[in-house]
C-alpha positions in Angstrom: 115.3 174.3 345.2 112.9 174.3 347.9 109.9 172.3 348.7 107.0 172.6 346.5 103.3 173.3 346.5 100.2 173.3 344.6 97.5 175.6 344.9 94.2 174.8 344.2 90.6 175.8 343.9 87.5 175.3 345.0 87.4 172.6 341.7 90.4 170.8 342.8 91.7 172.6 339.8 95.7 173.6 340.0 96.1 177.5 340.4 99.4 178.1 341.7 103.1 176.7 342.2 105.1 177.4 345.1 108.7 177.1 346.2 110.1 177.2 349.7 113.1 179.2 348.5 112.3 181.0 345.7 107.9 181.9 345.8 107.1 180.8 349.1 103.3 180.1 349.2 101.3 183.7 350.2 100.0 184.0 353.6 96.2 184.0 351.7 96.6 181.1 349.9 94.8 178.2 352.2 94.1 175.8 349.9 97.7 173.9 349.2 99.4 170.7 349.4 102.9 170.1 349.4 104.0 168.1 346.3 107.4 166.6 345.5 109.9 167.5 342.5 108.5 164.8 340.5 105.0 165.4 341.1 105.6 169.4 340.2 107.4 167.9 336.9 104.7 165.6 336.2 102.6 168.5 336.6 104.3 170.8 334.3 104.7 167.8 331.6 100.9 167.2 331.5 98.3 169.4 331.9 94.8 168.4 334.1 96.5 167.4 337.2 94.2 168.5 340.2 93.5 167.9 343.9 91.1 165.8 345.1 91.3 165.3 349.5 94.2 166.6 349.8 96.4 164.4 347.5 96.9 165.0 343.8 95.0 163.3 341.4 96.7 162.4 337.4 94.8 163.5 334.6 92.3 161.0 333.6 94.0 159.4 330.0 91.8 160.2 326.6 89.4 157.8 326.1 89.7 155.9 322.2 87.1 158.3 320.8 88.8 161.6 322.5 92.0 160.4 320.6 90.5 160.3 316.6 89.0 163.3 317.3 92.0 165.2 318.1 94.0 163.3 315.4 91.3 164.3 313.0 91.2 168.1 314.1 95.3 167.4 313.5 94.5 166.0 310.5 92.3 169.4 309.5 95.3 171.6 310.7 97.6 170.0 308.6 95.5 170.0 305.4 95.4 174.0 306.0 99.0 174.4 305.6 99.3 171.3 302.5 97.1 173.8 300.4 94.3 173.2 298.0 94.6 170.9 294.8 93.3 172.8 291.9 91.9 171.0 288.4 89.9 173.3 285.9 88.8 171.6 283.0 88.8 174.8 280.7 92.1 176.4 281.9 94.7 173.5 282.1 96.8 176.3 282.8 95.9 176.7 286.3 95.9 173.2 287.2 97.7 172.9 290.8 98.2 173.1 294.9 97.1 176.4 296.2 98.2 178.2 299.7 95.2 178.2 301.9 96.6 180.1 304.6 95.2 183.0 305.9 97.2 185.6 304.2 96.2 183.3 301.2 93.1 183.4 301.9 93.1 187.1 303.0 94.7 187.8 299.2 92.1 185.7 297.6 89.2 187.6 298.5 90.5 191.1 298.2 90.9 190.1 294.7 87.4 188.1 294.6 86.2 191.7 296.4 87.4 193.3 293.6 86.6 190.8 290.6 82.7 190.9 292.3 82.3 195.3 292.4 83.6 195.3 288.7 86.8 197.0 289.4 88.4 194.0 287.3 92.4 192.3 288.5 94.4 194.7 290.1 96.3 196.5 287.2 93.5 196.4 285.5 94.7 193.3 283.3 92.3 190.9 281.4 93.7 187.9 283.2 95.8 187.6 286.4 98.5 185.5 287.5 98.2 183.8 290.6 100.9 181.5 292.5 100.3 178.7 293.7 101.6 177.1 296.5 105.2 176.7 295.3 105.1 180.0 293.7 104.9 179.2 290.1 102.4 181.6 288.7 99.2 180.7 286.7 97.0 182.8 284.8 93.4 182.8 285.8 90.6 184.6 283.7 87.5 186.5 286.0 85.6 183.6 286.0 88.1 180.8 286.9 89.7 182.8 289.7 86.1 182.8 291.0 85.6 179.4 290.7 89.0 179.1 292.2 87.7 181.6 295.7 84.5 179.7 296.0 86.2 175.9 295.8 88.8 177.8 298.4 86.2 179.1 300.9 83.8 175.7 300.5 87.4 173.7 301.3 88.3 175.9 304.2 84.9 176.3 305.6 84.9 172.5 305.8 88.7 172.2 307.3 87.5 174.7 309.6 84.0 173.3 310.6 86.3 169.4 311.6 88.5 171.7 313.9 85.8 172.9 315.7 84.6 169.6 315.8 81.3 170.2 314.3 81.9 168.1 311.3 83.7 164.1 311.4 85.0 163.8 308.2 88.1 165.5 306.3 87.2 167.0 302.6 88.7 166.0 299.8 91.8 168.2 298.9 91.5 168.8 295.7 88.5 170.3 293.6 87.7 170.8 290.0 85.9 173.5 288.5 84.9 174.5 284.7 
């Protein structure tokens, strides 16, 4: 390996790596600096270097505040994929963790879609059973399995709205409806 370079912007911001040997830097390209093989490493390994007078400059670290936000917005992701916690107090039956994934979710209100134009369950049946996150099925009646989409889309909505960072508090996973 050759000698490296960083390209930069106007910002300082890192555009472009270079090697002697194998990409030399274009004949175009004014603004670089030559780096060494641990500064192109540390470069790769964490994102936000830049270049500030000539000389490379670290990312600045997370402040305290930066770092529960993005274990909170974590904290969101995960809760997506742990699946929603289910308690009816007329259908016992039902009673468990749901998949909240998007496919989940995607299944959910086809069958909401459906339940809503008065086309009934697909198949046509008077109840319908519905896995839950393990795959066990449960049989829901009309109006449970919309009670069951609504507490889905009010849980999600909320996961969603802490992952974009408009809301500072997790939900509670689990819900009960009639």
């Amino acid at each position: 390996m050759g000698q490296k370079f960083a390209a930069y912007d106007s910002d300082g911001a890192i555009a472009a790596f270079y090697d002697s040997d194998d990409s030399p830097v274009p004949d175009d390209v004014q603004d670089v600096i030559e780096i060494t093989d641990e500064e192109w490493y540390a470069c790769l390994s964490t994102p936000g270097y830049t270049v500030a007078d000539g000389a490379l400059v670290p990312p600045v670290p997370p402040t305290a505040a930066e770092l529960t936000a993005r274990a909170l917005v974590e904290s969101a992701q995960s809760a997506l994929a742990a699946g929603l916690t289910l308690v009816s107090t007329g259908s016992p039956a039902i009673n468990a963790t749901y998949a909240i994934d998007q496919l989940s979710q995607m299944d959910v209100i086809a069958i909401e879609t459906g339940l809503n134009a008065g086309t009934g369950f697909p198949g046509g049946a008077a109840t319908f059973n519905y896995p839950d996150i393990a795959g066990a099925l449960h049989p829901f009646s009309e109006t449970s399995f919309k009670d069951f989409a609504a507490a889905m889309r009010t849980y999600v909505y909320a996961l969603r709205s802490v992952i974009a960072s408009s809301a500072s508090k997790l939900p509670v996973a689990s819900t009960t409806i009639p």
